[in-house]
C-alpha positions as CSV (number, residue, x, y, z in Angstrom):
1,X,166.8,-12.8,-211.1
2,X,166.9,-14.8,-214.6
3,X,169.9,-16.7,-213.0
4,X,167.9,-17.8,-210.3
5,X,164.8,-20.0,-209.5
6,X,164.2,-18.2,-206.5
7,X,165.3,-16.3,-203.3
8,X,164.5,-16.4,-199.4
9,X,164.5,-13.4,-197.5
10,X,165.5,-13.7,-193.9
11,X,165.7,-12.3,-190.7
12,X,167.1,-13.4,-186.8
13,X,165.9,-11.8,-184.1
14,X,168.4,-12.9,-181.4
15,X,169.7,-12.3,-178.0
16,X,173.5,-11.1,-177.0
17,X,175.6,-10.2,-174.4
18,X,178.7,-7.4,-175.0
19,X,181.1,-9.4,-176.6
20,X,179.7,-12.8,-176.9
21,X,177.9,-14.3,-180.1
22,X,174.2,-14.1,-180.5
23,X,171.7,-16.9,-179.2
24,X,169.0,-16.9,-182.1
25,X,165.8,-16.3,-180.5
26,X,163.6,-16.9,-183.8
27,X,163.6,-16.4,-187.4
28,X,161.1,-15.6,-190.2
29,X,161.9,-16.5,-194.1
30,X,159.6,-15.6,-197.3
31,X,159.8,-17.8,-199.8
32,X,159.8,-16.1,-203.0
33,X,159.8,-17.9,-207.0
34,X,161.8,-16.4,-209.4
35,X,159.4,-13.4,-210.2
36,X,160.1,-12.5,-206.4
37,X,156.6,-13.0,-205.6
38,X,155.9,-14.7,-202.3
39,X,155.1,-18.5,-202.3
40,X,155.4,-19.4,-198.5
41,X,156.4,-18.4,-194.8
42,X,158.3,-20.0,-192.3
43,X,158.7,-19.5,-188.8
44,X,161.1,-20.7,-186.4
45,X,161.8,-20.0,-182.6
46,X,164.2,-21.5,-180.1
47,X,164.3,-25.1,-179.8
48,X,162.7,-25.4,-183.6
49,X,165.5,-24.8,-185.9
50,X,167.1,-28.0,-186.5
51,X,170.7,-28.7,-188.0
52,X,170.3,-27.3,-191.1
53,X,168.2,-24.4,-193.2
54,X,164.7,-24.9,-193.4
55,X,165.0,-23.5,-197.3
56,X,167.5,-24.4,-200.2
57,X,170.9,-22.5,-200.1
58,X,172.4,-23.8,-203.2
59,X,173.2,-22.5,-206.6
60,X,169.8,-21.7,-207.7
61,X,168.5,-19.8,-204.9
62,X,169.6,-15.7,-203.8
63,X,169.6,-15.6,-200.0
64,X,168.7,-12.1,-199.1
65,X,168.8,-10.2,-195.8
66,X,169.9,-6.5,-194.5
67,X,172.7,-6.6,-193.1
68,X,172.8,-10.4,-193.7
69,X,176.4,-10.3,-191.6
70,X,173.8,-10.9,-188.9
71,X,172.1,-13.7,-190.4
72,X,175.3,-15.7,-191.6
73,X,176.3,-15.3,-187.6
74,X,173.7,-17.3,-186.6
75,X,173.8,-19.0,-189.2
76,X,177.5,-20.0,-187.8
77,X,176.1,-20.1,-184.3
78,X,173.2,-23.1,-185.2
79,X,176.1,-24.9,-187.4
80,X,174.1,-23.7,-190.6
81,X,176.3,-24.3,-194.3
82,X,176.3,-20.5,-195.3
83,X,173.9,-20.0,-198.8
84,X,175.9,-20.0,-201.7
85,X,174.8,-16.8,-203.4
86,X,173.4,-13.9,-201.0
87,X,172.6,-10.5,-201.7
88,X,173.0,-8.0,-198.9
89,X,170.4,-5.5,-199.3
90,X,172.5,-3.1,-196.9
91,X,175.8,-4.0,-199.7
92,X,173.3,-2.4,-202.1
93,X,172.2,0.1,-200.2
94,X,175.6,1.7,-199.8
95,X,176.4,1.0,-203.0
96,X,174.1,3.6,-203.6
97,X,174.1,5.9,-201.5
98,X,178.3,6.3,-199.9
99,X,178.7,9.8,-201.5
100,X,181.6,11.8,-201.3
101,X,180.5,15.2,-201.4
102,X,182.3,18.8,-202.4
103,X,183.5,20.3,-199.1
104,X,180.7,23.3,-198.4
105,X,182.1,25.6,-195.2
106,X,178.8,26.7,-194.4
107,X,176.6,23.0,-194.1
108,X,177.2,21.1,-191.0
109,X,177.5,17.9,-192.8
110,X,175.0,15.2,-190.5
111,X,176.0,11.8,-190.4
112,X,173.2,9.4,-192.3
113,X,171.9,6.8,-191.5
114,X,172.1,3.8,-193.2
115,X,169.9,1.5,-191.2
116,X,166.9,-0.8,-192.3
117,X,164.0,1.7,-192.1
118,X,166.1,4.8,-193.8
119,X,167.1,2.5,-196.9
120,X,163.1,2.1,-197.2
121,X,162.1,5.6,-196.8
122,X,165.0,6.0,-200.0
123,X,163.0,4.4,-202.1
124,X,159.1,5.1,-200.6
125,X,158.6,2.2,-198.5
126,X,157.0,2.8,-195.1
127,X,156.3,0.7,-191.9
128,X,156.8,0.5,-188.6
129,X,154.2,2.5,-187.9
130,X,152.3,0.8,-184.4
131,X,155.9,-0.7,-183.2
132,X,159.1,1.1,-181.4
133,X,161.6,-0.4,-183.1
134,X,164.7,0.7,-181.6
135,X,163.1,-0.3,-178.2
136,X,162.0,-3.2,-178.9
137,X,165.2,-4.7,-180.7
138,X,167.4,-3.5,-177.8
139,X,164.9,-5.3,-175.3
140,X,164.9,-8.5,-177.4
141,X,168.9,-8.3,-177.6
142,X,168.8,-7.8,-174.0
143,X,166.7,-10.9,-173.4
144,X,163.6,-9.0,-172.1
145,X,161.6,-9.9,-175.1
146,X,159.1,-12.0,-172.7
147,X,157.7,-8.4,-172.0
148,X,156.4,-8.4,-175.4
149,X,155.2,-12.5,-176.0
150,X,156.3,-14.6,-178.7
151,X,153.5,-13.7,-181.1
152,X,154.7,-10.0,-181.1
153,X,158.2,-11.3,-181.5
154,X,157.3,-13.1,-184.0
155,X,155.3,-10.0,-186.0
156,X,158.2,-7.5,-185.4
157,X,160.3,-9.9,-187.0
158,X,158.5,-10.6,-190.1
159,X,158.0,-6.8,-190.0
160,X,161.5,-6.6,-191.3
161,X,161.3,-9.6,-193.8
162,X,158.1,-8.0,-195.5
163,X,160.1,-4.7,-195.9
164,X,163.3,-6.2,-197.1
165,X,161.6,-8.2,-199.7
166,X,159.4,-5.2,-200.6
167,X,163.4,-3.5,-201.0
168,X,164.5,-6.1,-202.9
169,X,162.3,-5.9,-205.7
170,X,162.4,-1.9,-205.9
171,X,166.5,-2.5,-206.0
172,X,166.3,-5.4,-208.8
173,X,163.4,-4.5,-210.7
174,X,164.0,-0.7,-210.7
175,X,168.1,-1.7,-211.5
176,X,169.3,0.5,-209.0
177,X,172.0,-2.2,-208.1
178,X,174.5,-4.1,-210.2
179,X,172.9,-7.4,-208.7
180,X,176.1,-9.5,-209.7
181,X,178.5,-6.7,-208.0
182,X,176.4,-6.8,-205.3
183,X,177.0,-10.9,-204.9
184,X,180.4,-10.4,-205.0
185,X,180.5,-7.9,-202.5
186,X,178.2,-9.8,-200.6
187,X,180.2,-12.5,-199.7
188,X,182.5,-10.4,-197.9
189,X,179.9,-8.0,-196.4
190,X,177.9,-11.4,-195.0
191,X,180.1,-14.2,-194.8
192,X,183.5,-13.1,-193.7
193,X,182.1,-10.8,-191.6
194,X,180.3,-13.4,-189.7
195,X,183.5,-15.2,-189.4
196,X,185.2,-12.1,-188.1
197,X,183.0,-12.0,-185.4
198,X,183.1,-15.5,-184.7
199,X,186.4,-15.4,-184.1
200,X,186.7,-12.0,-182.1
201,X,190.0,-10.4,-181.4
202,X,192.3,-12.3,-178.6
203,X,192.5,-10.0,-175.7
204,X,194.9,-10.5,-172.9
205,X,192.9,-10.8,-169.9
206,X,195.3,-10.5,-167.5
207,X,197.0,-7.6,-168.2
208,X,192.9,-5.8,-168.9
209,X,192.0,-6.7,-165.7
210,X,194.8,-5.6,-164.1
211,X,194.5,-2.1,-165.8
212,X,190.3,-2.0,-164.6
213,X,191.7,-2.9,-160.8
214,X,194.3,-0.1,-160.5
215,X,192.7,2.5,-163.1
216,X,193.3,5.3,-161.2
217,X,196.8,4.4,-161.0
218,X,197.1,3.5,-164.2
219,X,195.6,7.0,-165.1
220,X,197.6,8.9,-162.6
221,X,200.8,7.5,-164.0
222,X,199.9,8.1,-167.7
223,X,199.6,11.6,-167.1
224,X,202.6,11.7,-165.3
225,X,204.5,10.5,-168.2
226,X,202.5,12.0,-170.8
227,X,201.4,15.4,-170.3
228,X,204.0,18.3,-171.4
229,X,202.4,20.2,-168.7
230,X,202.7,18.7,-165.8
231,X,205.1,20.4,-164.8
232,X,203.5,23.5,-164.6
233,X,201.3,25.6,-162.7
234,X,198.2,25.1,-164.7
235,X,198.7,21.4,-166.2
236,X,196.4,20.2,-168.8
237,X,195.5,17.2,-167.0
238,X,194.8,16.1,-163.3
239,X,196.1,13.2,-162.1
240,X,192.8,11.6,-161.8
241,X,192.2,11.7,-166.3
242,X,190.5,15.0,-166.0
243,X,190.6,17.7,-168.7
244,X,189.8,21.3,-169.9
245,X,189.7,22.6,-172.8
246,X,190.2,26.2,-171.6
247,X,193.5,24.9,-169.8
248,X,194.9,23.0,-173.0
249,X,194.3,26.4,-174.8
250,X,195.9,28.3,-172.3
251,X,199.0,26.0,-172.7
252,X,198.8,26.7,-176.0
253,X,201.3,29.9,-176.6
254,X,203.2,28.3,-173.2
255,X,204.4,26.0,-175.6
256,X,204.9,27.6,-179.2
257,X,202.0,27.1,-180.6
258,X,200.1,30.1,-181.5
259,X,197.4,28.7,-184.3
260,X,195.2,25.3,-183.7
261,X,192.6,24.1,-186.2
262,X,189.1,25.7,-185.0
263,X,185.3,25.5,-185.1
264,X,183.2,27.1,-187.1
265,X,181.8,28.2,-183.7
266,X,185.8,29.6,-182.7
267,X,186.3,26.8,-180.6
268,X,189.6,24.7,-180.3
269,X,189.1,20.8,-183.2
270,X,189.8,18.3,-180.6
271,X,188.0,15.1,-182.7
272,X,189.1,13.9,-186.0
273,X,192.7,14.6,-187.3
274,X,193.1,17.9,-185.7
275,X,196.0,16.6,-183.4
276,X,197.5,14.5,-185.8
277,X,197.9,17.6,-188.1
278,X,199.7,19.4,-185.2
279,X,202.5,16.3,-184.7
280,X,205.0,18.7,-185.6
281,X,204.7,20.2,-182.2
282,X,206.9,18.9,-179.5
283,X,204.3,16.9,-176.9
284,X,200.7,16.7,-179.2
285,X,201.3,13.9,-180.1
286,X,201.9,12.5,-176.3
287,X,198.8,14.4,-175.7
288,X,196.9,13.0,-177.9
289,X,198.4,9.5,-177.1
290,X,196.7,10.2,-173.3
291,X,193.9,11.6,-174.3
292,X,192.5,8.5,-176.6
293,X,194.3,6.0,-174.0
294,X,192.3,7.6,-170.8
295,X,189.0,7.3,-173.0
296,X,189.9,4.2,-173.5
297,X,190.8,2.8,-170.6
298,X,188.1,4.6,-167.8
299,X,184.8,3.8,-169.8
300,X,185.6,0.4,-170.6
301,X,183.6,0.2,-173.2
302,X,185.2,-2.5,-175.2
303,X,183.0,-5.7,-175.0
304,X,184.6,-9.2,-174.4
305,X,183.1,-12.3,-174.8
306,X,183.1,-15.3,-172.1
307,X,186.3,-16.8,-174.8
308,X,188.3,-13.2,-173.5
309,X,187.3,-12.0,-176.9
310,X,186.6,-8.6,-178.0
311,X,183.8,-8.6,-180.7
312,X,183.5,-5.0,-181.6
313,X,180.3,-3.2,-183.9
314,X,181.7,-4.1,-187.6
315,X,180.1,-1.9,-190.3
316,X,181.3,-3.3,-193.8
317,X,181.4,-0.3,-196.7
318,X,180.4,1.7,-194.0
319,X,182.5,5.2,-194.6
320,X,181.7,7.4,-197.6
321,X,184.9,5.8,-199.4
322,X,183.6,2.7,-198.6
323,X,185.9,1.3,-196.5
324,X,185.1,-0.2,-193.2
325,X,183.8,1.1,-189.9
326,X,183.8,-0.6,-186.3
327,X,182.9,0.7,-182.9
328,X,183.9,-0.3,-179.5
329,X,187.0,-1.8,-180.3
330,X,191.1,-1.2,-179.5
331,X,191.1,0.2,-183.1
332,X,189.4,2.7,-182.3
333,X,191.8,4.1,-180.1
334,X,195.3,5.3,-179.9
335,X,197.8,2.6,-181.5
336,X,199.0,1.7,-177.8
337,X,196.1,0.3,-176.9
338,X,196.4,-2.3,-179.1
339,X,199.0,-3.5,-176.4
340,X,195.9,-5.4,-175.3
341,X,195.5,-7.7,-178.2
342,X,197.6,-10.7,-177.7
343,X,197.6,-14.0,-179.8
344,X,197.5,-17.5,-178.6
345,X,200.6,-19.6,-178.3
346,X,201.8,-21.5,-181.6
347,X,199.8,-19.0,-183.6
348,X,201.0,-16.0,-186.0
349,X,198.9,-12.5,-185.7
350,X,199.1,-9.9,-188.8
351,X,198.4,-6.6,-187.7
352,X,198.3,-4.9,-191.5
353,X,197.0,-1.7,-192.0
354,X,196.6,1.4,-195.5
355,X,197.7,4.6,-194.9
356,X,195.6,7.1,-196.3
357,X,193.1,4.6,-198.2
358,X,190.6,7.0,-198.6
359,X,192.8,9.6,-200.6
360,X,194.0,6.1,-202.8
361,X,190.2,6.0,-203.4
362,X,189.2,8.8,-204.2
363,X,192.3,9.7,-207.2
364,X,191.6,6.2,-208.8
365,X,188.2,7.1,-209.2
366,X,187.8,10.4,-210.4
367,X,191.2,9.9,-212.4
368,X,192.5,13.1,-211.9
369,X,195.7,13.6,-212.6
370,X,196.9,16.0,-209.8
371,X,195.5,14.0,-207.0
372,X,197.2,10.7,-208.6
373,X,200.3,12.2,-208.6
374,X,200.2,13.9,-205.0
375,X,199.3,10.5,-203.4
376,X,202.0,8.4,-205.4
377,X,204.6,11.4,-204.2
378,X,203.2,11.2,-200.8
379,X,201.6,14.8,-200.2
380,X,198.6,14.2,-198.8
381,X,198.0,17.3,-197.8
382,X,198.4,18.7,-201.7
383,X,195.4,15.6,-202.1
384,X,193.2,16.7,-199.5
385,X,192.8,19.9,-200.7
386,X,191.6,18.4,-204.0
387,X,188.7,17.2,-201.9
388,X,187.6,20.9,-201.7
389,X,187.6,21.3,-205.1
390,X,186.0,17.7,-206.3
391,X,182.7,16.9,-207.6
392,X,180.1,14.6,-206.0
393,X,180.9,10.6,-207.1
394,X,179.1,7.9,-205.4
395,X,181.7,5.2,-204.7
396,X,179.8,1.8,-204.2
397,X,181.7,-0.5,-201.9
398,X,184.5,-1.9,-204.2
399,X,184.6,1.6,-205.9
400,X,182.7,2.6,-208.8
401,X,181.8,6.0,-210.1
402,X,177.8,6.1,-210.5
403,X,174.9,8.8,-209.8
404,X,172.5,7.2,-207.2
405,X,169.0,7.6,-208.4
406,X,167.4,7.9,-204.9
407,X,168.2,10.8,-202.4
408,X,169.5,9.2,-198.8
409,X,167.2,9.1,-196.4
């Protein structure tokens, strides 16, 4: 903090529909001077929060929130100039914590989580105790936060902010966190994030609406086309999206293929890249075309905004290699659905994407030469089976090696 005369820590609490951009409901700041001790606390709800910050954002002051993506959103929303210097305490957090671990056959590895209270717990700090917070945050999202009266709004909220400062100064004063890599990072993490999901991703209304009215058809016809088995007495598929897995195995040996990747359980891999390694096989990868299309198409679960935007879950750093992750949008899906996204007239859309990123990662930072030399020849699988082998780094966001000094919670 010697660069810095102080820093405000922040949070929104905020209201939002699937796919549209939150309506800031109130928000809580601590003041703190450049010892990070607290000097004053405001609080703002609807109506109150004026045209621009209620606290300096320029050079000498270190905005901090977790997850501050959130923040700079509404910040964008109420027409707010975006702090100069922030410092995402979830940035730090990850940089942390994103482990890539040796590949152990007999641990289920769980997925952690990297959210507010579980960064805390990392490094001892408790709370929460007398409030459901996962509750109460959907509620107030939801707009049902009347239930529980401004005042307790208003307490949840600075709940967080009394947390994320107590974080804050276990991160800097411990030095846990490269606090200058972490404002880098933070820029992207926070504000082009926020502008991201300002933006959303152009969907073409017409043509999604057209697939929700006739999904059955839609459905019907896919399989049709798609399904190697229809044509037999015990297809894979019915016509109306439904699937077994006892059927796909029995068309298994139909069809050539005599060895599938398994559970440790014996069952047939269906998730991940288990179909993707079996492309060689004449009609997986039509299968697996359908099978992420029908997902896709018959929950509906991509949200769009009142602008015929979809504004999916981003998670910046958010995968062990620390690349992004995202949720609910037509990336996550097969590559056909991205049939959806169309771009206005007079404008140009990029769609770029890595191929195997995560292997890229991975040889650059541990330097080793075999897995360098597999992924600049283009044998991934030669690189993925260096994983097995590979001791645990911790790869913080824009990748460097380092040993995290707390345990994830």
């Amino acid at each position: 903090m010697s660069n810095f005369g102080g820093a405000v820590v922040a949070d929104f609490e905020y209201e939002v529909s699937a796919g549209n951009l939150p309506q800031p409901l109130c928000m809580v700041a601590y003041v703190l001077d450049e010892h990070l001790q607290h000097v004053r606390t405001i609080r703002l709800w609807r109506g109150e929060f004026g045209s621009k910050p209620p606290f300096d954002v320029g050079d000498d002051i270190m905005f901090v929130a977790y997850s501050a993506w959130a923040e700079m959103t509404c910040f964008d929303v109420l027409g707010w100039t975006f702090p100069k210097h922030i410092f995402d305490l979830h940035t730090a957090y990850l940089s942390t914590s994103n482990a890539l671990l040796p590949h152990d056959p007999d641990n289920k590895r769980k997925k952690q989580h990297k959210r507010l209270p579980d960064a805390c717990r990392a490094y001892g700090i408790e709370g929460w105790e007398n409030i459901d917070k996962g509750t109460m945050a959907e509620d107030i999202g939801n707009g049902l936060w009347q239930k529980y009266g401004q005042a307790a709004v208003f307490d949840y909220c600075e709940e967080d902010v009394r947390k994320s400062a107590q974080l804050l100064r276990c991160q800097v004063r411990d030095r846990d966190v490269d606090v200058p890599l972490v404002l880098h990072w933070s820029n992207y993490s926070a504000k082009a994030v926020a502008r991201i999901q300002a933006r959303g991703i152009p969907i073409d209304m017409r043509l999604w609406n057209l697939v929700q009215e006739n999904k059955a058809a839609v459905i019907a016809a896919s399989v049709r086309q798609l399904d190697p088995s229809q044509d037999t007495d015990d297809p894979i598929y019915t016509l109306d999206g439904g699937w077994q897995d006892t059927r796909f195995e029995r068309w298994l040996p139909q069809a050539g293929i005599f060895s599938w990747p398994r559970l440790p359980t014996g069952k047939l891999r269906l998730k991940g890249d288990a179909f993707k390694l079996m492309y060689h096989h004449r009609g997986i990868e039509e299968l697996h075309a359908l099978r992420d299309s029908i997902g896709f198409i018959s929950k509906a679960g991509m949200p769009i905004g009142r602008d015929g935007r979809n504004r999916p879950s981003l998670f910046p750093f958010g995968t062990f290699t620390g690349r992004n992750a995202h949720r609910r949008s037509p990336y996550n899906a097969h590559a056909g659905v991205r049939a959806f996204i169309v771009f206005p007239q007079d404008s140009i859309g990029a769609y770029l994407d890595w191929r195997t990123q995560e292997v890229a990662v991975a040889a650059a930072l541990s330097e080793d030469p075999a897995l360098i030399a597999a992924y600049e020849a283009g044998d991934c699988i030669t690189s993925l089976r260096w994983c097995a082998d590979s001791q645990p780094i911790v790869i913080g966001c824009a990748g460097r090696r380092r040993t995290p000094k707390h345990a994830s919670a």
